[in-house]
N, CA, C and O atoms as a Tripos MOL2 file, in Angstrom:
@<TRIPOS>MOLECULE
protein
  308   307    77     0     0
PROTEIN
NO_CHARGES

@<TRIPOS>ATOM
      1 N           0.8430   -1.1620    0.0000 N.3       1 UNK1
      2 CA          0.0000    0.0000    0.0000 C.3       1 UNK1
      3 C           0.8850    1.2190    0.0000 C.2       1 UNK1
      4 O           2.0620    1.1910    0.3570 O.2       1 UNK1
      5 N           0.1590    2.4390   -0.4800 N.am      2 UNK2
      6 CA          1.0430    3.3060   -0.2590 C.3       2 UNK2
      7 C           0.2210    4.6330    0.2780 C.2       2 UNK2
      8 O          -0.9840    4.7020    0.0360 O.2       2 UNK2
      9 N           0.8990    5.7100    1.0270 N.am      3 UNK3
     10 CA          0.3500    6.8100    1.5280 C.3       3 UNK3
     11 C           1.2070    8.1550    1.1080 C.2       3 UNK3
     12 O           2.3800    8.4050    1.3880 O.2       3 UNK3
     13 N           0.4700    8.7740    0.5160 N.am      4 UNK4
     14 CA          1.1600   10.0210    0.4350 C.3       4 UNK4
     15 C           1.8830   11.0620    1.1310 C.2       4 UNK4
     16 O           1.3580   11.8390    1.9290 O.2       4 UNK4
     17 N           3.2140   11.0540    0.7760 N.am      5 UNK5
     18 CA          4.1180   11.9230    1.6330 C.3       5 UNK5
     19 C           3.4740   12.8120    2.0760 C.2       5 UNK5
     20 O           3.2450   12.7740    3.2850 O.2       5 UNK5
     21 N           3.0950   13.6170    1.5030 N.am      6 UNK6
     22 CA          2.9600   14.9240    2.3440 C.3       6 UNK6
     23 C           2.3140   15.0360    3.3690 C.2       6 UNK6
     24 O           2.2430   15.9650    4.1740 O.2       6 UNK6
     25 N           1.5350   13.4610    3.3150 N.am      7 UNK7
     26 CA          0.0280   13.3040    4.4410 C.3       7 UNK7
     27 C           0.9150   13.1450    5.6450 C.2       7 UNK7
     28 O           0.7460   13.7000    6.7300 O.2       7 UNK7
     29 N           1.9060   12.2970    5.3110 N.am      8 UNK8
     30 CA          3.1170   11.1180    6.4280 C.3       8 UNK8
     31 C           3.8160   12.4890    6.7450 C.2       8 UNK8
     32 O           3.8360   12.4710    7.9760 O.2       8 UNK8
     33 N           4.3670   13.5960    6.3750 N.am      9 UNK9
     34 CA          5.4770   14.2600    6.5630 C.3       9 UNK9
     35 C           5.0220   15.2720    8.1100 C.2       9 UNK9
     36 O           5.7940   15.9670    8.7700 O.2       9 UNK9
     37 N           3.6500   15.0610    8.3300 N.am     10 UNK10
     38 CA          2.9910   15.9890    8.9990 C.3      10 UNK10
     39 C           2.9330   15.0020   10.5650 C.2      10 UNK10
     40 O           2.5750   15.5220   11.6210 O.2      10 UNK10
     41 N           3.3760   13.4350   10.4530 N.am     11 UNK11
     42 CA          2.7230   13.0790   11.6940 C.3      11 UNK11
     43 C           4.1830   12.4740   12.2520 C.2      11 UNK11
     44 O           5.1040   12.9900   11.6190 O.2      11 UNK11
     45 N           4.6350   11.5500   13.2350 N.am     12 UNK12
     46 CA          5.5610   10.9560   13.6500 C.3      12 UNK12
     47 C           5.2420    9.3600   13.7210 C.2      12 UNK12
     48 O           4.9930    8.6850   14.7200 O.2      12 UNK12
     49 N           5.2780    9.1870   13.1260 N.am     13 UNK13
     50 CA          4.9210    7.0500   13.0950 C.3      13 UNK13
     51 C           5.7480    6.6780   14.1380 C.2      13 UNK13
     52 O           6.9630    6.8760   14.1800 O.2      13 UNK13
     53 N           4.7760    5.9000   15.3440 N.am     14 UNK14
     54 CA          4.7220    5.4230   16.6240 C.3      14 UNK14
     55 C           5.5230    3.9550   16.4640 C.2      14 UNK14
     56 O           6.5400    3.5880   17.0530 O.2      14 UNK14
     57 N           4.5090    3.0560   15.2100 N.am     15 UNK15
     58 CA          4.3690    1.6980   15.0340 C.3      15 UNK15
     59 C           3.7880    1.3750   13.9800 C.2      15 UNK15
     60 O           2.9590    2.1510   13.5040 O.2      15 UNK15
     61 N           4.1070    0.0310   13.2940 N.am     16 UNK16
     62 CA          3.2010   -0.1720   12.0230 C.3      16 UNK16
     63 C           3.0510   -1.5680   12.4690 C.2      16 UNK16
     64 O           4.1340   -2.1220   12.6520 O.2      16 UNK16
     65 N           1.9490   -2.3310   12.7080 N.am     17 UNK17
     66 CA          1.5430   -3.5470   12.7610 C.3      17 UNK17
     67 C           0.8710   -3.9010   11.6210 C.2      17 UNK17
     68 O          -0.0970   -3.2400   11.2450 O.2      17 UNK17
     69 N           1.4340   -5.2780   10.7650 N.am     18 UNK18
     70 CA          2.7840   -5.8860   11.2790 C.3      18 UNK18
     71 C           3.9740   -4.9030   10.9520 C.2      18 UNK18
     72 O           3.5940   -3.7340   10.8950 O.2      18 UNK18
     73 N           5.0560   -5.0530   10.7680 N.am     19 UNK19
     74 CA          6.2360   -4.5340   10.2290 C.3      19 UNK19
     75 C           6.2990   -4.5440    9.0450 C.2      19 UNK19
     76 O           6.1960   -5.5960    8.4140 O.2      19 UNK19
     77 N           6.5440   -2.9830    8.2830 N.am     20 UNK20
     78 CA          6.7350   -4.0750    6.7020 C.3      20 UNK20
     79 C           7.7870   -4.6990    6.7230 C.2      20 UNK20
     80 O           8.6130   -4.8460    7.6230 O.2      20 UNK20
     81 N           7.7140   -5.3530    4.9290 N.am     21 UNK21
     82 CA          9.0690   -5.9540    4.8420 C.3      21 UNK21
     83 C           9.4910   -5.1620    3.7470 C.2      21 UNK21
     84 O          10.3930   -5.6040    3.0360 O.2      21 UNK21
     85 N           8.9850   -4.0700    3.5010 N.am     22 UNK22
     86 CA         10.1400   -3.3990    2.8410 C.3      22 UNK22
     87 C           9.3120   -1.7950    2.4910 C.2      22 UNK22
     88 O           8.1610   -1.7220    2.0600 O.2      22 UNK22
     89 N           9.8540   -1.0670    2.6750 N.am     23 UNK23
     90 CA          9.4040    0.8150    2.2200 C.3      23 UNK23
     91 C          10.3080    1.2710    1.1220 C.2      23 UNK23
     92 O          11.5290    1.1240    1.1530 O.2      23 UNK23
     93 N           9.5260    1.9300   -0.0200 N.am     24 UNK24
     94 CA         10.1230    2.5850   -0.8300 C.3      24 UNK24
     95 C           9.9340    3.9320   -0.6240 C.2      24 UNK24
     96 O           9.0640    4.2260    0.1960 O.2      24 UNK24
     97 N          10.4770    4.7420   -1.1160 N.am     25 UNK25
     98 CA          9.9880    6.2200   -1.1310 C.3      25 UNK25
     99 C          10.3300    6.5600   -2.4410 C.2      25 UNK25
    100 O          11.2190    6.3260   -3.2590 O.2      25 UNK25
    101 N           9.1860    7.2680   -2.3270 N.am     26 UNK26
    102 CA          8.9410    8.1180   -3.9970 C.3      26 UNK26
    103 C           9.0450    9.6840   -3.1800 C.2      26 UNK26
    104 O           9.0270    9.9280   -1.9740 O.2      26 UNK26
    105 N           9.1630   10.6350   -4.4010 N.am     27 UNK27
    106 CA          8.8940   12.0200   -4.1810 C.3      27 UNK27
    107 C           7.6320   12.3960   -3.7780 C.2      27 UNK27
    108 O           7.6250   13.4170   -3.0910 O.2      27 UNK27
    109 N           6.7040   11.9550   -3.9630 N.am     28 UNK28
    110 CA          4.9410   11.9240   -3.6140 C.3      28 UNK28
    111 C           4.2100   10.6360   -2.5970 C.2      28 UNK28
    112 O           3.0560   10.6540   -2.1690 O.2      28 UNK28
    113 N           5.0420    9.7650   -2.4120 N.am     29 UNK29
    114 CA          4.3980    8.4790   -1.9430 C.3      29 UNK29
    115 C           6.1580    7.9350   -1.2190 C.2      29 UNK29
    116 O           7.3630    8.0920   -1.4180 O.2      29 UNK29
    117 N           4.9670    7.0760   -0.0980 N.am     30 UNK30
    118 CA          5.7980    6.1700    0.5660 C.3      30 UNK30
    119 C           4.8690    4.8140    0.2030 C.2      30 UNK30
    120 O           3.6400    4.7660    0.1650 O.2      30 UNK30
    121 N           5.8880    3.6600   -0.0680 N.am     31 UNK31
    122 CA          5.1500    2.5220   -0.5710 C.3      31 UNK31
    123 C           5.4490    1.2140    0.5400 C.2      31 UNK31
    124 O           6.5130    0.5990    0.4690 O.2      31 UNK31
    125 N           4.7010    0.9640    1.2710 N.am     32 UNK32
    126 CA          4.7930   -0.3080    1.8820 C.3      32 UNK32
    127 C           3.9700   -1.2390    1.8910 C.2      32 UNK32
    128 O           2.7450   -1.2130    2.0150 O.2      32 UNK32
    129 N           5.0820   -2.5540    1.6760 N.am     33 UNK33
    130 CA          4.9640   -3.6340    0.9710 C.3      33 UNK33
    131 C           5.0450   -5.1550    2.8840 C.2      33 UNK33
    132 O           5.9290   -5.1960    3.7400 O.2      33 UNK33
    133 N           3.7870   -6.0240    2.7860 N.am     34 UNK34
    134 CA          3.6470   -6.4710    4.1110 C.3      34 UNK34
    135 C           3.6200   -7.8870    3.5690 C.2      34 UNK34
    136 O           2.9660   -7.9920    2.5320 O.2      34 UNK34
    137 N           4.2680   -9.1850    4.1000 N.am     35 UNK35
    138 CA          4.7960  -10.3900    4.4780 C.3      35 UNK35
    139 C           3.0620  -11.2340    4.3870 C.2      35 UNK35
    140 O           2.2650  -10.9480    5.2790 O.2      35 UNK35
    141 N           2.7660  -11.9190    3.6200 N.am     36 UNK36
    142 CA          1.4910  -13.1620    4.0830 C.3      36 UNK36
    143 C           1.9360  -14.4870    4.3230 C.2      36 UNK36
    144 O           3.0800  -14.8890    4.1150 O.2      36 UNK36
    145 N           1.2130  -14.9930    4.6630 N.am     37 UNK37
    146 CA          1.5320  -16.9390    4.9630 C.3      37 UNK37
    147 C           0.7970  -17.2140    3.4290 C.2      37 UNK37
    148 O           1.4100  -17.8700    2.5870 O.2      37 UNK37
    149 N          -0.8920  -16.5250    3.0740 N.am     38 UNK38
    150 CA         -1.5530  -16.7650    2.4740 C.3      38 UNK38
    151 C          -1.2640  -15.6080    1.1740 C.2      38 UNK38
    152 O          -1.6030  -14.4310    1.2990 O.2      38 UNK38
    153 N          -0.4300  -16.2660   -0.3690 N.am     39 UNK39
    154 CA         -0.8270  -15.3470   -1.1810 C.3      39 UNK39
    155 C          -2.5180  -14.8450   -1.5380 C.2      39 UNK39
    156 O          -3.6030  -15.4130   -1.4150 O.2      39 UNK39
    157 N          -2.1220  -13.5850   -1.9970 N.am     40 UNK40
    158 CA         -3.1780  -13.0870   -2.0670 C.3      40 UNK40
    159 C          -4.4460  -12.6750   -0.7380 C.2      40 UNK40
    160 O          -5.5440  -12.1230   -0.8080 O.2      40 UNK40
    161 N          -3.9630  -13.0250   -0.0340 N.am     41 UNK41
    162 CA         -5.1860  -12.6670    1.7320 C.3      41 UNK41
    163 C          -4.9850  -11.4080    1.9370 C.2      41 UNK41
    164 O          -3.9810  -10.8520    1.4910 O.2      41 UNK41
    165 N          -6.0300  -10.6880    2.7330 N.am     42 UNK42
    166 CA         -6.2020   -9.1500    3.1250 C.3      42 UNK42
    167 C          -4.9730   -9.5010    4.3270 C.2      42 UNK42
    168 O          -4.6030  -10.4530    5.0140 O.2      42 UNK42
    169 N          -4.7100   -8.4210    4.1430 N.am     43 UNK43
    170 CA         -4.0980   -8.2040    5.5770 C.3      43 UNK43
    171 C          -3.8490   -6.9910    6.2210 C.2      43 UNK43
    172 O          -3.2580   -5.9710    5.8670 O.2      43 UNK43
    173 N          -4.6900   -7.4730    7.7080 N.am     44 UNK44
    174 CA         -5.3140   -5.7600    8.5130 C.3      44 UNK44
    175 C          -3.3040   -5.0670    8.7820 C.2      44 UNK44
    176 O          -2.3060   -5.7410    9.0350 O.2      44 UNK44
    177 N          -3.4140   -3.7400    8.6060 N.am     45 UNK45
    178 CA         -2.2450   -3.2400    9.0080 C.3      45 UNK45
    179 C          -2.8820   -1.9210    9.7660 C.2      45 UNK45
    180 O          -3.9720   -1.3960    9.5410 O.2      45 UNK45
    181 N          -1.8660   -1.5360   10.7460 N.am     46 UNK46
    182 CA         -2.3910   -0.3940   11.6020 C.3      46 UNK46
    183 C          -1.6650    0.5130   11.6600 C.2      46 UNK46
    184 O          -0.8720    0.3230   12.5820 O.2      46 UNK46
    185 N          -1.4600    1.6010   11.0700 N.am     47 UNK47
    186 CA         -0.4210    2.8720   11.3510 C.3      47 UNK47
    187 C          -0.6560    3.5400   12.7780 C.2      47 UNK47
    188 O          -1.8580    3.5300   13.0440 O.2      47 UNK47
    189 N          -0.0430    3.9940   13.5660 N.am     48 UNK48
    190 CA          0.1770    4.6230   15.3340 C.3      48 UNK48
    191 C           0.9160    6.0810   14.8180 C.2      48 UNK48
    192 O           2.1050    6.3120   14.5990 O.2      48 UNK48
    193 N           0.1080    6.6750   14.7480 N.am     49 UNK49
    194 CA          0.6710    8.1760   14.3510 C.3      49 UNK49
    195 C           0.3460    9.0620   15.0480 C.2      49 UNK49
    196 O          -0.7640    9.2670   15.5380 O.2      49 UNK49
    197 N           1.4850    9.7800   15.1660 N.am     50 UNK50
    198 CA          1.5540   11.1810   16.3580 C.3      50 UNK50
    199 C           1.1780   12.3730   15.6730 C.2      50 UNK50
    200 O           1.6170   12.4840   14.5280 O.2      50 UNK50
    201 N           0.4030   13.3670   16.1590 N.am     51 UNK51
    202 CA          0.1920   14.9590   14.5290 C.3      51 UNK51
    203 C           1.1680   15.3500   15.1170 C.2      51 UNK51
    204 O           1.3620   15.0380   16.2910 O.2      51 UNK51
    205 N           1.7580   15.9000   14.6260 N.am     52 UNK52
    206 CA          2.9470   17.0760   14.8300 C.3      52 UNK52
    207 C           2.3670   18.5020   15.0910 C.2      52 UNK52
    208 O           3.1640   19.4180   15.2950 O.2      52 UNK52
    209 N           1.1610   18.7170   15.0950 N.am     53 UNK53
    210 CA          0.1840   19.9250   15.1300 C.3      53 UNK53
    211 C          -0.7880   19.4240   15.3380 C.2      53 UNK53
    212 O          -1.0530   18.2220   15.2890 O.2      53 UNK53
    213 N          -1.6390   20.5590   15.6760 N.am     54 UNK54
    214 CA         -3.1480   20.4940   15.5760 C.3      54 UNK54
    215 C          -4.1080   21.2300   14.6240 C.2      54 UNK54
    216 O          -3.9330   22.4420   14.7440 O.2      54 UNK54
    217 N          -5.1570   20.9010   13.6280 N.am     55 UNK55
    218 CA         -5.7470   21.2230   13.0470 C.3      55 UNK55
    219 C          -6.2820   20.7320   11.4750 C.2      55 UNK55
    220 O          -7.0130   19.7690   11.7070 O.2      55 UNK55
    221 N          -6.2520   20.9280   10.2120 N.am     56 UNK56
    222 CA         -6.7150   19.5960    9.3860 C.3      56 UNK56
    223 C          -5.4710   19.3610    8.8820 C.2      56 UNK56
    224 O          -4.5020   20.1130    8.9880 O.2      56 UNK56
    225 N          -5.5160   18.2350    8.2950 N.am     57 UNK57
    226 CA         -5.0360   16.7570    7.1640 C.3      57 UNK57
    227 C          -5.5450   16.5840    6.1840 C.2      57 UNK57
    228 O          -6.7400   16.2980    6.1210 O.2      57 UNK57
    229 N          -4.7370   16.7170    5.0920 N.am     58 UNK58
    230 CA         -5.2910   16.2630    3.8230 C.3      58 UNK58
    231 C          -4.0790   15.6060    3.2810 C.2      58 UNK58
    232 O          -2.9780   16.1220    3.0950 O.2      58 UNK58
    233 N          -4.6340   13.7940    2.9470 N.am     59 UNK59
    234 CA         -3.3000   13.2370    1.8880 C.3      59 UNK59
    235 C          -4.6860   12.0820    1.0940 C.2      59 UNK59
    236 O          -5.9030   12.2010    0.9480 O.2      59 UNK59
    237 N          -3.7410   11.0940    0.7700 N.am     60 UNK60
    238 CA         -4.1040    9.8670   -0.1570 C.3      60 UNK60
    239 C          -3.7070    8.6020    0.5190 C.2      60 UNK60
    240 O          -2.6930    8.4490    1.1990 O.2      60 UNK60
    241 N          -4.7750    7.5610    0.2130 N.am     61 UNK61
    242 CA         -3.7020    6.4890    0.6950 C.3      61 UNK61
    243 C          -4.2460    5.2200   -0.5690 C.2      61 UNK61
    244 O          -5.4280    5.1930   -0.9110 O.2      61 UNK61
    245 N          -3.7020    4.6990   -0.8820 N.am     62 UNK62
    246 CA         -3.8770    3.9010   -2.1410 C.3      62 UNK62
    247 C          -3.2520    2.2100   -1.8400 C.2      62 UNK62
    248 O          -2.7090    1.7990   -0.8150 O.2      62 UNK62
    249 N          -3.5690    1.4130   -3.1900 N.am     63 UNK63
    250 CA         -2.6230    0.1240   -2.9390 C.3      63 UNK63
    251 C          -2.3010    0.3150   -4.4480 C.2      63 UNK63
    252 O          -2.9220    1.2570   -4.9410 O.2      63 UNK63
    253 N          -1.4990   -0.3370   -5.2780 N.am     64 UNK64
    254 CA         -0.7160   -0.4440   -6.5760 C.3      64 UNK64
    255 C          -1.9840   -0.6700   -7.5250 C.2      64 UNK64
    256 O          -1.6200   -0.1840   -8.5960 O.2      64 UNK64
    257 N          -2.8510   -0.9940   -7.6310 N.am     65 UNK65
    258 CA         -3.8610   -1.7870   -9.0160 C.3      65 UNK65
    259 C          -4.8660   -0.1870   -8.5970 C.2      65 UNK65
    260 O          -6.0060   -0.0130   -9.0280 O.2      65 UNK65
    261 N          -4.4420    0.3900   -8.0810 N.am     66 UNK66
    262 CA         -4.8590    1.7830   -8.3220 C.3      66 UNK66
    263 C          -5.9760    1.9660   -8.1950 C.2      66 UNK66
    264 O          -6.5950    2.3920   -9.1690 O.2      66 UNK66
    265 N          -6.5940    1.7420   -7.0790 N.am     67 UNK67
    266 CA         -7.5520    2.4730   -6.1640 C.3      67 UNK67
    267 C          -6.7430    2.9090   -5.0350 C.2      67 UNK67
    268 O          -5.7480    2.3820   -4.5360 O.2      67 UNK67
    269 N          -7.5010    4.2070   -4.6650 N.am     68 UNK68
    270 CA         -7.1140    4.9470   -3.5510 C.3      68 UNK68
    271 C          -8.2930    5.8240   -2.8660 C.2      68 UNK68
    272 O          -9.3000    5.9960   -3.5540 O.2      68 UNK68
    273 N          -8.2580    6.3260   -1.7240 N.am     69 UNK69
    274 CA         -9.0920    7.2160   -0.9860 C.3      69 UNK69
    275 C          -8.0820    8.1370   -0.4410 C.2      69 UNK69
    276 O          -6.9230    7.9150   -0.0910 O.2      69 UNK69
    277 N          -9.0310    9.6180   -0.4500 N.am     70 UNK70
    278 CA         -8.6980   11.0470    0.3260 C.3      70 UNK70
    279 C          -8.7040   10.4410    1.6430 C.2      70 UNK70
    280 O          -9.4140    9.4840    1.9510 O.2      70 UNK70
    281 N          -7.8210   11.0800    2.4710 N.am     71 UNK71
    282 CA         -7.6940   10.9350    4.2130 C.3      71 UNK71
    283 C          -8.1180   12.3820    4.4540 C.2      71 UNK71
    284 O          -7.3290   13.1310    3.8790 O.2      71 UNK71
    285 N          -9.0590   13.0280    5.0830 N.am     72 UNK72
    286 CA         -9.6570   14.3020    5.4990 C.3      72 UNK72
    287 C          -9.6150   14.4080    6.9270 C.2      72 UNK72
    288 O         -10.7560   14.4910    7.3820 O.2      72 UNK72
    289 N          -8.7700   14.4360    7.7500 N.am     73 UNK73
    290 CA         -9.1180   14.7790    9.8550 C.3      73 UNK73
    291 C          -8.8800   15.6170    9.6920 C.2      73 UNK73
    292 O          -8.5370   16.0940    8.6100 O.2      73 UNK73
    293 N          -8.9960   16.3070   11.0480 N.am     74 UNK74
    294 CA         -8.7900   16.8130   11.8070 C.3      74 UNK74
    295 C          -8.0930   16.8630   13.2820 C.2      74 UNK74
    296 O          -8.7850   16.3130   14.1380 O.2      74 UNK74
    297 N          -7.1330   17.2910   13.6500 N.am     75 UNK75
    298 CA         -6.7850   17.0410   14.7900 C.3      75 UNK75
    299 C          -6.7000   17.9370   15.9950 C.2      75 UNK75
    300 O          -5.7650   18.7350   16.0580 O.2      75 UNK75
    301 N          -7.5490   17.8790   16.9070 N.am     76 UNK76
    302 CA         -7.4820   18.8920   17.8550 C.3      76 UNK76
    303 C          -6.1770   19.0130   19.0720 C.2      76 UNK76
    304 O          -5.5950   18.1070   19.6680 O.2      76 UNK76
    305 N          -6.0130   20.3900   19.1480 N.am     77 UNK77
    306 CA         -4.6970   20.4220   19.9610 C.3      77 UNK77
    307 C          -4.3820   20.3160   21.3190 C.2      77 UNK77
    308 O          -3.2090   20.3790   21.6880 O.2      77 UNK77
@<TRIPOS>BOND
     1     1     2 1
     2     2     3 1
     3     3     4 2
     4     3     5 am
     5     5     6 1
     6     6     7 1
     7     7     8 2
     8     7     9 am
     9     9    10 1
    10    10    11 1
    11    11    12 2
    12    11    13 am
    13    13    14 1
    14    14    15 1
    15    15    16 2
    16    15    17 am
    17    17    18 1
    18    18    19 1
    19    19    20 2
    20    19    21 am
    21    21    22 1
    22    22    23 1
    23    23    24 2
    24    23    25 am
    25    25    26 1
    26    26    27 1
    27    27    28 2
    28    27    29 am
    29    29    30 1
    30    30    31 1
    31    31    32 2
    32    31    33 am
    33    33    34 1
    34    34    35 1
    35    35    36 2
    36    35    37 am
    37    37    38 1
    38    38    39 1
    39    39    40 2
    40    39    41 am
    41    41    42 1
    42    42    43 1
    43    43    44 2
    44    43    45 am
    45    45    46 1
    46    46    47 1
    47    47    48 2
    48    47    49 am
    49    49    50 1
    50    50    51 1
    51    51    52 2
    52    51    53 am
    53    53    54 1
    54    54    55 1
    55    55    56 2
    56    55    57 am
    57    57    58 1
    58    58    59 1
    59    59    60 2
    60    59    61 am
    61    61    62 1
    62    62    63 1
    63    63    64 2
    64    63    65 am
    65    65    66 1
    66    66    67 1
    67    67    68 2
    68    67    69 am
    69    69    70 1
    70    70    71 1
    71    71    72 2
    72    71    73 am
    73    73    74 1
    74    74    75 1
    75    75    76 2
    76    75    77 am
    77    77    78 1
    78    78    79 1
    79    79    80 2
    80    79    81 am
    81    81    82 1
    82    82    83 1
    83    83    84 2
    84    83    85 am
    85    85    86 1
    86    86    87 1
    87    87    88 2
    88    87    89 am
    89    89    90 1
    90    90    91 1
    91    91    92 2
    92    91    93 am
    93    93    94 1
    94    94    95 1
    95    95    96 2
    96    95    97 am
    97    97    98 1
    98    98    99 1
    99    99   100 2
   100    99   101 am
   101   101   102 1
   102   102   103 1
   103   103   104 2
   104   103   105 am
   105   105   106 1
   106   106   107 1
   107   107   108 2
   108   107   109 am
   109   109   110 1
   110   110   111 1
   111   111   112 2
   112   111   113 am
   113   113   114 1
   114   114   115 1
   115   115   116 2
   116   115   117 am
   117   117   118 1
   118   118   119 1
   119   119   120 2
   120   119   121 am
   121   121   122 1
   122   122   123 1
   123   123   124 2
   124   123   125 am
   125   125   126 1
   126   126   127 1
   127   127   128 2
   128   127   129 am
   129   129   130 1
   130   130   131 1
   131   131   132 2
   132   131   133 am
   133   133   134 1
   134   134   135 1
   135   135   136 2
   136   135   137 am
   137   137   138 1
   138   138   139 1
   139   139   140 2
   140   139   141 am
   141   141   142 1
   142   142   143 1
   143   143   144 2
   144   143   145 am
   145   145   146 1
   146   146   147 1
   147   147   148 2
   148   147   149 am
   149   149   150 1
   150   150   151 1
   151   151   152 2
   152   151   153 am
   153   153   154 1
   154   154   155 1
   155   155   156 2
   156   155   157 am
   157   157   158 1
   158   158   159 1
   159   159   160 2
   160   159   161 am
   161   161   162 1
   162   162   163 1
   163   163   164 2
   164   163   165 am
   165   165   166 1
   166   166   167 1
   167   167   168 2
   168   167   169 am
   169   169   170 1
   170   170   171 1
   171   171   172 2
   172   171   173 am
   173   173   174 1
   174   174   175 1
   175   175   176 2
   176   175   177 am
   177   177   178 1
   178   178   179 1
   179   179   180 2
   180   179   181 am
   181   181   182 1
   182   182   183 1
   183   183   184 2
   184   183   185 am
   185   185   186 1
   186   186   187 1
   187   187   188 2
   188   187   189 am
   189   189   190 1
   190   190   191 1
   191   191   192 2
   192   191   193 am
   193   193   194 1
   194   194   195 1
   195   195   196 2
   196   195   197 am
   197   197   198 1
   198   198   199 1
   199   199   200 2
   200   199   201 am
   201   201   202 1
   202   202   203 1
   203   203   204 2
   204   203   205 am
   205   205   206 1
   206   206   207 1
   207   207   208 2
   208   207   209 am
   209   209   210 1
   210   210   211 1
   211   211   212 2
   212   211   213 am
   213   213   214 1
   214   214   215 1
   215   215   216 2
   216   215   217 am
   217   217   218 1
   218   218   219 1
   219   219   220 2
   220   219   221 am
   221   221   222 1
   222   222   223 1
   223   223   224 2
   224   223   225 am
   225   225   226 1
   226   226   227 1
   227   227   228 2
   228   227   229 am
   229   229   230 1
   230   230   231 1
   231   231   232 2
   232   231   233 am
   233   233   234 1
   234   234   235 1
   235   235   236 2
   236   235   237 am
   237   237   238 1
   238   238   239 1
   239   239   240 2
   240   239   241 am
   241   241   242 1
   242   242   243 1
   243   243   244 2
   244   243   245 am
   245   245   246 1
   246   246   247 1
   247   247   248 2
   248   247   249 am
   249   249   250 1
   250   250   251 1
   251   251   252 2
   252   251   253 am
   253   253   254 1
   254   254   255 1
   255   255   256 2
   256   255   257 am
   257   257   258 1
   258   258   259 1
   259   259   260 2
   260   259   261 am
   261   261   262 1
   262   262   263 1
   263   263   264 2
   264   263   265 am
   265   265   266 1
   266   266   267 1
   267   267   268 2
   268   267   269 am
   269   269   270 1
   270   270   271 1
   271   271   272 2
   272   271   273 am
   273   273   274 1
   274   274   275 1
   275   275   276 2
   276   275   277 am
   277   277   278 1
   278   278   279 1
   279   279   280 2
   280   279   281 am
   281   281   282 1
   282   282   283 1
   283   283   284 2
   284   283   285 am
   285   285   286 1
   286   286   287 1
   287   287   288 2
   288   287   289 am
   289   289   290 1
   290   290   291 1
   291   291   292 2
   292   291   293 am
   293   293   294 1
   294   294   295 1
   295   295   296 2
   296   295   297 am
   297   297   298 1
   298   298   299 1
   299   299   300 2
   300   299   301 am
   301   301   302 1
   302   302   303 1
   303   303   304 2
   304   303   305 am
   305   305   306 1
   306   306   307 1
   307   307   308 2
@<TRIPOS>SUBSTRUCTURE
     1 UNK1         2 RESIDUE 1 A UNK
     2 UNK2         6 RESIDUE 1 A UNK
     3 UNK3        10 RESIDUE 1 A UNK
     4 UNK4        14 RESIDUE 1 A UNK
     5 UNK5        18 RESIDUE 1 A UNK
     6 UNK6        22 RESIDUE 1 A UNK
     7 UNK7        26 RESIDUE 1 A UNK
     8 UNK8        30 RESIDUE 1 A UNK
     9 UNK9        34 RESIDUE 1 A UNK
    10 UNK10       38 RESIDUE 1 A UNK
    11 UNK11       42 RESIDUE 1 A UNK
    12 UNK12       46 RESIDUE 1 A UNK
    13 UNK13       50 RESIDUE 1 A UNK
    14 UNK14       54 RESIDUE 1 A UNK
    15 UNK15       58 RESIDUE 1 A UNK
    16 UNK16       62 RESIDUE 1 A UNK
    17 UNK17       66 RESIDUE 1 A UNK
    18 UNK18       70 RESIDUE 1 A UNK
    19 UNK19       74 RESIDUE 1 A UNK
    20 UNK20       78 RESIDUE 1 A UNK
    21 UNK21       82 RESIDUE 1 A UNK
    22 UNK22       86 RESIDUE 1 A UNK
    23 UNK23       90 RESIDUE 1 A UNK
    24 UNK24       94 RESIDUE 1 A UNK
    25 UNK25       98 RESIDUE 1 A UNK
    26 UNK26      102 RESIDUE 1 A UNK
    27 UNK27      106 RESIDUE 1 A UNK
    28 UNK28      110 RESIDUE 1 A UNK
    29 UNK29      114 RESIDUE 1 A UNK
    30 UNK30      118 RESIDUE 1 A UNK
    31 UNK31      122 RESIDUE 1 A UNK
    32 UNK32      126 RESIDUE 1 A UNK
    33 UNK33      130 RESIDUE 1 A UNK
    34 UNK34      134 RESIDUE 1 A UNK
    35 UNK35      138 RESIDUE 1 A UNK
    36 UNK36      142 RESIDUE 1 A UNK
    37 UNK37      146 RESIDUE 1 A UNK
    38 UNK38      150 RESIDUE 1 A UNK
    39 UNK39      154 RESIDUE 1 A UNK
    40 UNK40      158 RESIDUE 1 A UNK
    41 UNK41      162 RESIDUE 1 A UNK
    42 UNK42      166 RESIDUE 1 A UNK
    43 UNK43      170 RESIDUE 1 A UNK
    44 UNK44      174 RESIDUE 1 A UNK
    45 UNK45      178 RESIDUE 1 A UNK
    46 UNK46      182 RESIDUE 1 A UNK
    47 UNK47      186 RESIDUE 1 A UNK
    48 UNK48      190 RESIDUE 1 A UNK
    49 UNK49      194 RESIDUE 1 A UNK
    50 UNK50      198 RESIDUE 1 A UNK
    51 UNK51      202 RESIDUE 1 A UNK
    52 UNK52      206 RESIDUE 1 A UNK
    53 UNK53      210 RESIDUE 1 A UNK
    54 UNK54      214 RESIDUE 1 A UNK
    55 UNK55      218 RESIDUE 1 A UNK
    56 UNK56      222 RESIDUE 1 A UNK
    57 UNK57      226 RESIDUE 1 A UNK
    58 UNK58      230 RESIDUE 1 A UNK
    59 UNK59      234 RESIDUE 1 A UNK
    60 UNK60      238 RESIDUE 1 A UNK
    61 UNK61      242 RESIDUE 1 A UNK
    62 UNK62      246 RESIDUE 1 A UNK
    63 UNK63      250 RESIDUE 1 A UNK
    64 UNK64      254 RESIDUE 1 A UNK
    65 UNK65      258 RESIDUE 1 A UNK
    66 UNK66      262 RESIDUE 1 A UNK
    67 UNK67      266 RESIDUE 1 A UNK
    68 UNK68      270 RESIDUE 1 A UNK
    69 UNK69      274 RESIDUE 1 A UNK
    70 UNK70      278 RESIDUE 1 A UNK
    71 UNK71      282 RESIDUE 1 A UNK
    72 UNK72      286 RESIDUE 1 A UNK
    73 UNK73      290 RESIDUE 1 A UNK
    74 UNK74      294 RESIDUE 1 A UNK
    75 UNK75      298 RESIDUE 1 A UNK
    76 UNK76      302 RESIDUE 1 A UNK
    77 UNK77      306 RESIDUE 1 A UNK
């Protein structure tokens, strides 16, 4: 999956369950790539993110076959 930098550049990542097994970075996107037993199975992942501020968020978060959704919060201070 991947999430758009600029969304990521704004928070402090706590934890990612599971771990990936590998991050790329693009100029626009960070791409992480996660370990199955089962090809092809969903697999739940959880980002633990700190805001670095308070107030809105706007990024993307996508997987490769190219669907994606807007991320819209808010974070109060």
């Amino acid at each position: 999956l991947w999430i758009s930098r600029s969304y990521l550049d704004e928070f402090g990542i706590a934890e990612i369950r599971p771990a990936p097994s590998a991050v790329t970075l693009e100029p626009d996107r960070i791409h992480y790539a996660f370990r199955s037993s089962t090809p092809g199975a969903r697999v739940r992942v959880t980002f633990m993110l700190k805001a670095e501020h308070g107030g809105p968020y706007l990024g993307r978060i996508g997987v490769d076959d190219g669907r994606d959704v807007e991320i819209r919060q808010f974070v109060f201070p």
